[in-house]
BAFIMI-231402 format. One record per residue (C-alpha): residue number from 0; residue in one letter; x, y, z. Coordinates in nm, 4 decimals. Layout:
BAFIMI-231402
(pt NUM, A, (X, Y, Z)) ...
//
This chain:
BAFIMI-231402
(pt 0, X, (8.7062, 9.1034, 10.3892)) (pt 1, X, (8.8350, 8.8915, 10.7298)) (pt 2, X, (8.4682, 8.8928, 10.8801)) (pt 3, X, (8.1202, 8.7644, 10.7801)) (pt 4, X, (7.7814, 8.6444, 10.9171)) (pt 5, X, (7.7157, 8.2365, 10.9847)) (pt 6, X, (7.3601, 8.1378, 10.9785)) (pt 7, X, (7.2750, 8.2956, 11.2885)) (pt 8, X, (7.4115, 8.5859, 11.2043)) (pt 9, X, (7.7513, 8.5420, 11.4036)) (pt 10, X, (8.0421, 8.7093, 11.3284)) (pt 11, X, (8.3208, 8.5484, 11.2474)) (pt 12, X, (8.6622, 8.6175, 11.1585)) (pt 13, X, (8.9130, 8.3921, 10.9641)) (pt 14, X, (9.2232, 8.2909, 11.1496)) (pt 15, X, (9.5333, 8.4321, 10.9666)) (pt 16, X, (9.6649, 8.0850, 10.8561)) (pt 17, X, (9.3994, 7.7926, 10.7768)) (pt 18, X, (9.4701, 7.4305, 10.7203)) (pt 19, X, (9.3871, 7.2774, 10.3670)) (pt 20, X, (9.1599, 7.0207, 10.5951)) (pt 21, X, (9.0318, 7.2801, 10.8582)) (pt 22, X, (8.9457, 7.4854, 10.4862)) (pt 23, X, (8.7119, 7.2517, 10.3328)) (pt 24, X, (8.5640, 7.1536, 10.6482)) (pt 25, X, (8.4248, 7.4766, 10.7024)) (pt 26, X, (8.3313, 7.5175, 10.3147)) (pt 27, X, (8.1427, 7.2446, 10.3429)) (pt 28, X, (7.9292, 7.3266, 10.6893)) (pt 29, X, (7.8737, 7.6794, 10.6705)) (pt 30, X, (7.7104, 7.9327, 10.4709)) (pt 31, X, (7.8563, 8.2722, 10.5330)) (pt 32, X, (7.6999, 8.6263, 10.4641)) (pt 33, X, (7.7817, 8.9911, 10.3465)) (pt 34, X, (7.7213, 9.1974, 10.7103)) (pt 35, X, (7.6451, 9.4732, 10.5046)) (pt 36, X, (7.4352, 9.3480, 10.1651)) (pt 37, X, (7.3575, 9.0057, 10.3285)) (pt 38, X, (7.4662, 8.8701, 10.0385)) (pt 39, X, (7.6327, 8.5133, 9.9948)) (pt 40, X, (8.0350, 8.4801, 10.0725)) (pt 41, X, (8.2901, 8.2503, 9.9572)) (pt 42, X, (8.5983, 8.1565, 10.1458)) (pt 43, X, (8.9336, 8.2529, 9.9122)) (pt 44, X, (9.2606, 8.1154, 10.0588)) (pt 45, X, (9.5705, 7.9382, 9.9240)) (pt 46, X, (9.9630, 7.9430, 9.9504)) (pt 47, X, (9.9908, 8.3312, 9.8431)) (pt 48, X, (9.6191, 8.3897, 9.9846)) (pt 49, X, (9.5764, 8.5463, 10.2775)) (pt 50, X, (9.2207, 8.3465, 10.3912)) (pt 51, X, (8.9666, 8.5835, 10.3327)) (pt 52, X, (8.5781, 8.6228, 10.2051)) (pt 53, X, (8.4843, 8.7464, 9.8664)) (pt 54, X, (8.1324, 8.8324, 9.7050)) (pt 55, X, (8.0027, 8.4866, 9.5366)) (pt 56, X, (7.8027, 8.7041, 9.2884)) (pt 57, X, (8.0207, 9.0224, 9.2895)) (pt 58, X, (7.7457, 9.2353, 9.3773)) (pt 59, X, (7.7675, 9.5985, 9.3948)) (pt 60, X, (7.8311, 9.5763, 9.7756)) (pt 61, X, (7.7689, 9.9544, 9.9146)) (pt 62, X, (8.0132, 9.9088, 10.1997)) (pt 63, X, (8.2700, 9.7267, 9.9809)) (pt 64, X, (8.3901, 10.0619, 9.7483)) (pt 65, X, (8.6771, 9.8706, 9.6549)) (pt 66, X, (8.9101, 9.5450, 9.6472)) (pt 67, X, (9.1829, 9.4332, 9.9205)) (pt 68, X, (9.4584, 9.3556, 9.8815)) (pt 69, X, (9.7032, 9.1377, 10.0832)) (pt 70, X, (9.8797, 9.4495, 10.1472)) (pt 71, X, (9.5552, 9.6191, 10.3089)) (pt 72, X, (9.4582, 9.2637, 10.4830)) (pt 73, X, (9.6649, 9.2243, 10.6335)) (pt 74, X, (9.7709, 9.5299, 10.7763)) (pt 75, X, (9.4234, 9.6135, 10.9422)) (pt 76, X, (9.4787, 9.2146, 11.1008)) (pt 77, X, (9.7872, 9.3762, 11.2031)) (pt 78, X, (9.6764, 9.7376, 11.3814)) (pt 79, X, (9.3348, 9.5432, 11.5324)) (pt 80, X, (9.5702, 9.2782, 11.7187)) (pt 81, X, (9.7766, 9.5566, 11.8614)) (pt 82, X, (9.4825, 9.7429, 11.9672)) (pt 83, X, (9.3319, 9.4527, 12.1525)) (pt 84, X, (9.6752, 9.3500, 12.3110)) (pt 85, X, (9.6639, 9.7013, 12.4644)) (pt 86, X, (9.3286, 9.6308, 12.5749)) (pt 87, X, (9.1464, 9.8817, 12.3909)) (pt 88, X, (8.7646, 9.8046, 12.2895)) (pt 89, X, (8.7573, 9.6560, 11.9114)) (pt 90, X, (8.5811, 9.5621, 11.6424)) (pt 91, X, (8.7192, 9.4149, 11.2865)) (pt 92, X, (8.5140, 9.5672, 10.9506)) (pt 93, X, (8.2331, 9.6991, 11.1399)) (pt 94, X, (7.9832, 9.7752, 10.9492)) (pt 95, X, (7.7300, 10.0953, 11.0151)) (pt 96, X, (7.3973, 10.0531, 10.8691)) (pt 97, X, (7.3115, 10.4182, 10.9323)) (pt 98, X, (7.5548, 10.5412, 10.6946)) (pt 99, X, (7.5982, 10.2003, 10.4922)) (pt 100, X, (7.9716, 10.2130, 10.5807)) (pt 101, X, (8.2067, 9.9616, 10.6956)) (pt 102, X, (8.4882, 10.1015, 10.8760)) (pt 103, X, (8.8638, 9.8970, 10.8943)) (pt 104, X, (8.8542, 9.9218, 11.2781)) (pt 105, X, (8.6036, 10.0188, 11.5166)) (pt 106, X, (8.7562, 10.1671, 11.8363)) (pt 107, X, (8.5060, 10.2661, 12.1531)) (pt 108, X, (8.6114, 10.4144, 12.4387)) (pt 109, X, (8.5550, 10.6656, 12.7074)) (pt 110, X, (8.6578, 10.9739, 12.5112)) (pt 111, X, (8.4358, 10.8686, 12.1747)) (pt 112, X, (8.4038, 10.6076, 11.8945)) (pt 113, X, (8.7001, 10.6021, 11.6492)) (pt 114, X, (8.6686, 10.5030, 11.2861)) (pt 115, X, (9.0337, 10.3611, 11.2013)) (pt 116, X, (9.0575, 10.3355, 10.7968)) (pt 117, X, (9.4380, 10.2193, 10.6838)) (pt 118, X, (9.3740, 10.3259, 10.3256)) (pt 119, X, (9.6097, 10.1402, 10.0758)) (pt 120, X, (9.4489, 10.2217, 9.7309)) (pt 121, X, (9.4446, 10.5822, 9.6088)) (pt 122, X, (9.1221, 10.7039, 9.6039)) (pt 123, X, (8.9516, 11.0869, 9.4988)) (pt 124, X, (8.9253, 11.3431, 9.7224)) (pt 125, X, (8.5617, 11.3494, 9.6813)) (pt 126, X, (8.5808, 10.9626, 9.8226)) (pt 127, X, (8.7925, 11.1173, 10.0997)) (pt 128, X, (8.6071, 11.4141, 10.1911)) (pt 129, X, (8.2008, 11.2148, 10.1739)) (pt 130, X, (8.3787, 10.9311, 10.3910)) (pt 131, X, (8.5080, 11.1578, 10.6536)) (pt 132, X, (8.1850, 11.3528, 10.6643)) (pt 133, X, (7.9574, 11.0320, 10.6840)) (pt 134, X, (8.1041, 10.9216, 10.9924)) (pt 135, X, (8.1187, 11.2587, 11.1504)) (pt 136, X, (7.7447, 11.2607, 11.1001)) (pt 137, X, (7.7006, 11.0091, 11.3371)) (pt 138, X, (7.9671, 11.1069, 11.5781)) (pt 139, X, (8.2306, 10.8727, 11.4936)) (pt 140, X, (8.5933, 11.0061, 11.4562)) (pt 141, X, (8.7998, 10.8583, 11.1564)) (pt 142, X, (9.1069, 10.8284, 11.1693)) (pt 143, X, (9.2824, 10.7575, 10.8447)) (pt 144, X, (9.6319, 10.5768, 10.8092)) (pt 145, X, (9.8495, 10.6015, 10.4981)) (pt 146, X, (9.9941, 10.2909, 10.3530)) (pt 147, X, (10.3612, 10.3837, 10.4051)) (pt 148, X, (10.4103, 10.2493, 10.0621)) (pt 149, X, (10.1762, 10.5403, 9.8448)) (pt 150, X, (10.4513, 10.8186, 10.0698)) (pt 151, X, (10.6749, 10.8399, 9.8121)) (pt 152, X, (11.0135, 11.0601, 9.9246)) (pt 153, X, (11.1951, 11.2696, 9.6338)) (pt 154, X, (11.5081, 11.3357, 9.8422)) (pt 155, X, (11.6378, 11.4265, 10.2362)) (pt 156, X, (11.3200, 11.5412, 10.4445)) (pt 157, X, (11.1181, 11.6126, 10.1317)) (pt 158, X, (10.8346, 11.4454, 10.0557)) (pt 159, X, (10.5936, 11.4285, 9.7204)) (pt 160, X, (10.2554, 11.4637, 9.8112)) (pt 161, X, (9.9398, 11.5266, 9.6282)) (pt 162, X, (9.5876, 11.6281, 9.7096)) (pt 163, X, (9.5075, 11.2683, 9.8107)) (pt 164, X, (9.8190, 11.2855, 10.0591)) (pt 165, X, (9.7456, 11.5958, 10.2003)) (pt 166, X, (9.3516, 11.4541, 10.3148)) (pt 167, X, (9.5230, 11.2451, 10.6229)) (pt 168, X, (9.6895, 11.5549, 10.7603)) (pt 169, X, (9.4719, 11.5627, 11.1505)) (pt 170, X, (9.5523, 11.7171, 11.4899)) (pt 171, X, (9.4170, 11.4330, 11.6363)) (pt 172, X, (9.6815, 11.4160, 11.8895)) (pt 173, X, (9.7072, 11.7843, 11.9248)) (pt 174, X, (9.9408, 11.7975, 11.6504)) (pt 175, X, (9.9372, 11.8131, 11.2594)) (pt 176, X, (10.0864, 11.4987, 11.1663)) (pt 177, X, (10.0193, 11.2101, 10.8876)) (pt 178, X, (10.0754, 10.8576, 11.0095)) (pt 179, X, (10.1352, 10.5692, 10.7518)) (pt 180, X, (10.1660, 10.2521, 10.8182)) (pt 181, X, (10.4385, 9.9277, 10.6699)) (pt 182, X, (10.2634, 9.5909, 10.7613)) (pt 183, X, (10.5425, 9.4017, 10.5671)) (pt 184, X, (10.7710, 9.5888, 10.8273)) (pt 185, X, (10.5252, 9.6038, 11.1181)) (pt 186, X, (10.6195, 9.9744, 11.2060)) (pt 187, X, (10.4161, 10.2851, 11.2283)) (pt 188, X, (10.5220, 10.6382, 11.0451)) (pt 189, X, (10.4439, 10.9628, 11.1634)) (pt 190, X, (10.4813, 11.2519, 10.9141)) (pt 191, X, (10.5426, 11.6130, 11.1179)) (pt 192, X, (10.6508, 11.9519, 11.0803)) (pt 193, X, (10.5130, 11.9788, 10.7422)) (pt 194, X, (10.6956, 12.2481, 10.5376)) (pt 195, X, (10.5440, 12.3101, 10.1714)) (pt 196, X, (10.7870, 12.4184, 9.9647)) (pt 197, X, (10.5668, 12.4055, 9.5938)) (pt 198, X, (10.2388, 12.1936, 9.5005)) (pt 199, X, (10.4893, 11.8902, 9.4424)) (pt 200, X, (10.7855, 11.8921, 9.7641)) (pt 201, X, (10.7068, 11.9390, 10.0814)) (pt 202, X, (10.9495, 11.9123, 10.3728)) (pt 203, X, (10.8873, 11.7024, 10.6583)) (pt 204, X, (11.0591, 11.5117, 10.9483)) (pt 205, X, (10.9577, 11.1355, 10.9452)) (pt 206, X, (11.0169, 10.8698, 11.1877)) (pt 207, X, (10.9190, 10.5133, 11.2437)) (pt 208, X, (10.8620, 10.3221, 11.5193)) (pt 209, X, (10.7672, 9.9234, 11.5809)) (pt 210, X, (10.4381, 9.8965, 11.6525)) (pt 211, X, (10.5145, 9.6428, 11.8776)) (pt 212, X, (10.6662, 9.9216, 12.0816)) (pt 213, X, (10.4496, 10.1946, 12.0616)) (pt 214, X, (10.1509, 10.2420, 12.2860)) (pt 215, X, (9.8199, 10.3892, 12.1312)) (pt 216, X, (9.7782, 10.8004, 12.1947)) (pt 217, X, (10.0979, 10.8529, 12.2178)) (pt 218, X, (10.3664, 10.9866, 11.9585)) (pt 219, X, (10.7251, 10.9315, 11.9665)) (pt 220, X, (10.9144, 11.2775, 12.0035)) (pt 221, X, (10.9780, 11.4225, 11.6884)) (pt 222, X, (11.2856, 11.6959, 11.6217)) (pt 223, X, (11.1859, 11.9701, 11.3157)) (pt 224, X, (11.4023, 11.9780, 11.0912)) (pt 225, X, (11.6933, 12.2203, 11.0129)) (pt 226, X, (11.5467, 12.3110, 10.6599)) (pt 227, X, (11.7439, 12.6482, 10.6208)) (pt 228, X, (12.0456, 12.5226, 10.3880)) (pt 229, X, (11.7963, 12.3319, 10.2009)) (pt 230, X, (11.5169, 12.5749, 10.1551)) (pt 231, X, (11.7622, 12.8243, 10.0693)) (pt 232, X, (11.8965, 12.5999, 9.7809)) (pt 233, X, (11.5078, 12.5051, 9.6697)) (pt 234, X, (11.4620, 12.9060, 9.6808)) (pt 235, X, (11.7449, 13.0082, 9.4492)) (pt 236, X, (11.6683, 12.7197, 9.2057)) (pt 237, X, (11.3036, 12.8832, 9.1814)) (pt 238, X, (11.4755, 13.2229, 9.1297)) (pt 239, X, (11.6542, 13.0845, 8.8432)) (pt 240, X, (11.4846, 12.8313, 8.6546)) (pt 241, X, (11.0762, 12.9234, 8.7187)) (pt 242, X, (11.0902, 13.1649, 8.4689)) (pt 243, X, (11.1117, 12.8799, 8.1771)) (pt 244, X, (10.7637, 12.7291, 8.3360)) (pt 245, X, (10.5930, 13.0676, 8.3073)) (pt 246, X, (10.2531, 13.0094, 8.2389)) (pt 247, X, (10.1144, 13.3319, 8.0669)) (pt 248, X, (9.7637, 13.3706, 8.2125)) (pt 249, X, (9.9473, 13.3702, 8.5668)) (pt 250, X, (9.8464, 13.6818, 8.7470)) (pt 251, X, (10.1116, 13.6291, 8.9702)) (pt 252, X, (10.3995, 13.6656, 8.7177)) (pt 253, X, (10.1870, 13.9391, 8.5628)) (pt 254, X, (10.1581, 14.1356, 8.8670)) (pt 255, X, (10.5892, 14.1246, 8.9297)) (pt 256, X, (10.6342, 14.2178, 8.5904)) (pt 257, X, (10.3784, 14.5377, 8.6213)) (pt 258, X, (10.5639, 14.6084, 8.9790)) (pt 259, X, (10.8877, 14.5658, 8.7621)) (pt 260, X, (10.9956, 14.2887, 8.9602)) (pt 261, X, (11.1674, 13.9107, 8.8533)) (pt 262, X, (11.1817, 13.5625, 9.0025)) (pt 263, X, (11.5215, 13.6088, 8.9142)) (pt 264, X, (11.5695, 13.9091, 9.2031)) (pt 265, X, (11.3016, 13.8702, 9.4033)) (pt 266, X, (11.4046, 13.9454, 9.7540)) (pt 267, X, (11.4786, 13.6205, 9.9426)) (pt 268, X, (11.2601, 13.7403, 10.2335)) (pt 269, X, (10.9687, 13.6290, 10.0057)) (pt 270, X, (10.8955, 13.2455, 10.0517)) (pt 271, X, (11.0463, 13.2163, 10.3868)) (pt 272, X, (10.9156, 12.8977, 10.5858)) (pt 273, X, (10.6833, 12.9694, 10.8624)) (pt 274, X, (10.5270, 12.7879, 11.1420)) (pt 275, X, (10.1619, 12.6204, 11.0193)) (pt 276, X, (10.2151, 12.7702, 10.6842)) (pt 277, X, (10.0665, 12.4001, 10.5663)) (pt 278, X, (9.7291, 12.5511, 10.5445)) (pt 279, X, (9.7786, 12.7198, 10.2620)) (pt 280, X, (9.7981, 12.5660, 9.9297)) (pt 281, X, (9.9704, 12.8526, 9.7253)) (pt 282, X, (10.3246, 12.8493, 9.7680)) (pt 283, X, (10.4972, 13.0777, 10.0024)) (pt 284, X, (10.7005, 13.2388, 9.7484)) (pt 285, X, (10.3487, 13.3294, 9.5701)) (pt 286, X, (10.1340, 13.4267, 9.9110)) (pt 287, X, (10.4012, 13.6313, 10.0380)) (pt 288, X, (10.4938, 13.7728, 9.7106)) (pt 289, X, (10.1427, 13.8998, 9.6852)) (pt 290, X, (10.1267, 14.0403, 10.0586)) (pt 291, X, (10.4664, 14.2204, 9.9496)) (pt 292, X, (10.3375, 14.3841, 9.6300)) (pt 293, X, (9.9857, 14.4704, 9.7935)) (pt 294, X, (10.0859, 14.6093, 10.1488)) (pt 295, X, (10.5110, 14.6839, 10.1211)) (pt 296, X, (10.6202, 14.7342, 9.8169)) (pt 297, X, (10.4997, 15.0941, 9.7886)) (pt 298, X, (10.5200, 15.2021, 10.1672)) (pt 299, X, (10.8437, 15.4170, 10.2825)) (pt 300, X, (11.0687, 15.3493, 10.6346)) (pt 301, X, (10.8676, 15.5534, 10.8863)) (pt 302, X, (10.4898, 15.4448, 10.7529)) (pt 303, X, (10.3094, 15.1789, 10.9653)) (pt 304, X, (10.0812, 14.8866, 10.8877)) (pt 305, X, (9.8274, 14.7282, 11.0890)) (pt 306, X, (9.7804, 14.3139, 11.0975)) (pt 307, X, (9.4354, 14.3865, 11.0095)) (pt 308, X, (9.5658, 14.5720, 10.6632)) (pt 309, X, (9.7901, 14.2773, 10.5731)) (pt 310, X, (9.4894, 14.0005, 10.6507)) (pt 311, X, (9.2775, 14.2364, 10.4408)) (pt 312, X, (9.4911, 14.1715, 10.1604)) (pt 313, X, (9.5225, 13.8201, 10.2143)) (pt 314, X, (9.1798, 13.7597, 10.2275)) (pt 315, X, (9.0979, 14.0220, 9.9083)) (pt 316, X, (9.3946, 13.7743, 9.7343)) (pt 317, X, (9.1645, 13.4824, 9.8562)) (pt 318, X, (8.8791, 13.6120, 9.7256)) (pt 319, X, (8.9982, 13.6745, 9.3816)) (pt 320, X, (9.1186, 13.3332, 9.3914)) (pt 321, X, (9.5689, 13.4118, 9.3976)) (pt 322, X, (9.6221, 13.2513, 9.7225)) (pt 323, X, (9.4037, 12.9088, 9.8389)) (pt 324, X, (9.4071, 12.7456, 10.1704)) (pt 325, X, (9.4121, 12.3944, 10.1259)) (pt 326, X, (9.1010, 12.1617, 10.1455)) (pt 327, X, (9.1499, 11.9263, 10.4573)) (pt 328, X, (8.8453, 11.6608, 10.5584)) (pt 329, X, (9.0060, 11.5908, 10.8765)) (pt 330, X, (9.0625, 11.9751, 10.9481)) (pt 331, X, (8.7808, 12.2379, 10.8910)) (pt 332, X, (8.7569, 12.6199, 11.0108)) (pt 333, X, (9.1003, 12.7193, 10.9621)) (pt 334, X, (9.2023, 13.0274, 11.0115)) (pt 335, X, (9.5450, 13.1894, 10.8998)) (pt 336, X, (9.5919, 13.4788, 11.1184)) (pt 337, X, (9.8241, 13.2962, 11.2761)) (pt 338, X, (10.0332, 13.2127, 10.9818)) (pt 339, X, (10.0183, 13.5575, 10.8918)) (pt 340, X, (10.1515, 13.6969, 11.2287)) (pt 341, X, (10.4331, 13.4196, 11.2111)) (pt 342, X, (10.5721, 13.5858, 10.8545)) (pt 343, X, (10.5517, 13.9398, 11.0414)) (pt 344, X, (10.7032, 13.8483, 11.3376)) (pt 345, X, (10.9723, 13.6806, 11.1086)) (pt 346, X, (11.0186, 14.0228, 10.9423)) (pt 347, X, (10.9917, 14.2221, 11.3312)) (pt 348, X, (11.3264, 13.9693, 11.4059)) (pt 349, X, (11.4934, 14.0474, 11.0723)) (pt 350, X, (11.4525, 14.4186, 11.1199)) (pt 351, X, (11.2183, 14.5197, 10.8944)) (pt 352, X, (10.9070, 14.5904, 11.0912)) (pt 353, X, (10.8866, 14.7107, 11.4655)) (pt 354, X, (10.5744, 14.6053, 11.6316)) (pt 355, X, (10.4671, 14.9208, 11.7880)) (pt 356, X, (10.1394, 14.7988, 12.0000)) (pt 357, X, (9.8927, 14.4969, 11.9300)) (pt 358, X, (9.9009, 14.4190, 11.5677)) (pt 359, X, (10.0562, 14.7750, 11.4787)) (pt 360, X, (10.3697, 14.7722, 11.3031)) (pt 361, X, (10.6034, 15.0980, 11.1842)) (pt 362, X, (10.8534, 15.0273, 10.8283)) (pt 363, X, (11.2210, 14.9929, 10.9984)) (pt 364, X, (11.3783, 14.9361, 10.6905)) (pt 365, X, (11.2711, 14.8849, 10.3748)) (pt 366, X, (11.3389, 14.4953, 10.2051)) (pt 367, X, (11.6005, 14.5750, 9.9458)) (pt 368, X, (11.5417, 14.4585, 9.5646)) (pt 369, X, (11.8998, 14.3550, 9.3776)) (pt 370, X, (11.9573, 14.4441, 9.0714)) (pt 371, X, (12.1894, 14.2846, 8.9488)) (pt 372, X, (12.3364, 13.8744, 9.0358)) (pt 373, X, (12.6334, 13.9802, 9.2161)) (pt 374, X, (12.3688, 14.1597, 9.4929)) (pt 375, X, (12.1714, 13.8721, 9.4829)) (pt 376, X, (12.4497, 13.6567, 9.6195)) (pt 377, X, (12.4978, 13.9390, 9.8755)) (pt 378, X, (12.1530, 14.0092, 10.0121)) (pt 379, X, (12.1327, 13.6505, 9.9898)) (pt 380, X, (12.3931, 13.5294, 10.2054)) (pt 381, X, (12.3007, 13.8596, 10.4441)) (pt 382, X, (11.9925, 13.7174, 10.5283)) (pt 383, X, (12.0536, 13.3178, 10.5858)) (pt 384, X, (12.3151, 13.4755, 10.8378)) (pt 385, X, (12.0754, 13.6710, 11.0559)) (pt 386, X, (11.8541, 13.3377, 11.0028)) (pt 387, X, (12.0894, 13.1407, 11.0949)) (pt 388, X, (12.1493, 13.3393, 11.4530)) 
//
């Protein structure tokens, strides 16, 4: 930690860089004190140091869940100098007795407190999820920041992210975004347009800025990415090669083969990417495939289904535990009607549906199922051109 109590119970926070002389002076005057277990502190410094306080005792510190790093030093050093440089209210490892919590950063302001956490170790999602909820029992907002160096990136605009990963995911500037943060390279990330793909890849556009240059509340314009050619490719290589990873308790795979369907011809309208699709956990190829099976597959051109029918059988699939929504601390409530009248509105534009009135919709044409790989290519390369216009 950068800050303890003296023996008045001032704060104080160590300077980034300490003489040898200016070290042992102070060692040698002062006392200093855990702000949250009042406990005694030592001073820890040296050439690869970064001048800090430790425990003296180790003590099972409630507000000290686990050790810093360098890394983690000195990027909250970093992020509370640029806050007070653009004169925005402060405080370094504040601790809150009410909830026996120290946060990084402690922003106030007129529109609320702010809890700003740059997590740099990997913790549960339990962790996550009883942090979060501890300061939103006392009002404060956290906001979480991603060491830029646990974002690990698999190949162009696809990202691996896990559970952990997915817990920074806010709309705290109106947006769903992640931001990370580099200290060693002093600039700021912002993860956006979130695509899932599977449980593993995830497509995202991701730019950095220099936090020197960037003002806080504000976000640097970010363009979504033109995932078509790639999703297309991630698609086909699920068509083909899923079928070897098969688990056989999966309902899913049970339910195409008793509809006398394949991964291998499924229709490449199912596991198309739509807008805020990020809420849901199963992937689109599985969510939509079950939507397809339970409310088109059986239903002739001329019939008509209502959005109420298909989030029915969304929810039914919910219920029985096919399709999940994903587990967010920083985003509670959702709701995927939305999502859901993105895929139909995707499938109004393609032709297959005709929105009659409000969340009525009559069977244009029915979604062809090849049978064989040469109409696979076909139907394929069909649809990525109407996409494409």
């Amino acid at each position: 930690m950068l800050t303890a109590k003296n023996q008045d119970g001032t704060l104080i926070t160590l300077p980034e860089k300490i003489t040898r002389e200016a070290l042992k002076l102070v060692k040698n005057n002062q006392v200093f004190y855990c702000p949250c277990c009042e406990s005694e502190l030592i001073i820890k410094a040296g050439d690869k140091k970064i001048p800090h306080f430790a425990h003296k005792k180790n003590p099972l510190c409630t507000a000290s869940s686990e050790a810093e790093s360098a890394y983690h030093l000195t990027g909250k050093r970093q992020l509370f100098n640029w806050l007070q440089k653009n004169q925005i209210t402060a405080q370094l490892e504040a601790f809150l007795p009410d909830i026996k919590q120290r946060a990084d950063i402690l922003v106030t302001s007129n529109k609320g407190v702010y809890a700003v956490e740059f997590q740099c170790s990997i913790i549960s999602v339990k962790d996550f999820v009883k942090r979060t909820a501890l300061y939103l029992e006392i009002g404060v907002i956290p906001i979480w920041i991603l060491a830029e160096k646990n974002l690990r990136k698999n190949q162009a605009d696809a990202f691996m992210l896990s559970a952990f990963h997915w817990q920074f995911l806010n709309e705290t500037f109106k947006r769903p975004l992640i931001i990370t943060y580099c200290p060693e390279k002093g600039h700021m990330g912002f993860l956006q347009h979130l695509t899932p793909f599977s449980a593993r890849t995830t497509y995202a556009a991701f730019v950095r800025v220099k936090l020197a240059l960037l003002k806080p509340c504000t976000l640097p314009i970010i363009k979504e990415p033109l995932l078509l050619k790639t999703w297309f490719a991630k698609r086909k290589s699920w068509s083909l090669f899923s079928m070897r990873r098969i688990n056989r308790k999966d309902r899913y795979y049970a339910a195409l083969y008793n509809n006398r369907l394949s991964p291998a011809t499924l229709p490449f309208e199912i596991g198309l990417p739509v807008k805020g699709m990020w809420a849901i956990e199963t992937p689109a190829v599985k969510w939509q495939g079950w939507l397809y099976m339970d409310v088109l597959y059986t239903r002739e051109k001329g019939e008509f289904i209502t959005i109420n029918h298909v989030l029915y059988a969304f929810r039914k699939r919910q219920r029985k535990g096919d399709i999940k929504l994903r587990s967010l601390a920083l985003l509670q409530d959702m709701d995927c009607t939305a999502i859901i009248k993105e895929y139909l509105y995707l499938l109004v534009q393609l032709g297959y549906l005709k929105e009659e009135t409000a969340g009525q919709y009559s069977i244009c044409e029915v979604i062809q199922i090849p049978q064989n790989d040469i109409e696979v290519e076909n139907l394929e390369k069909s649809l990525y051109l109407k996409l494409t216009k």
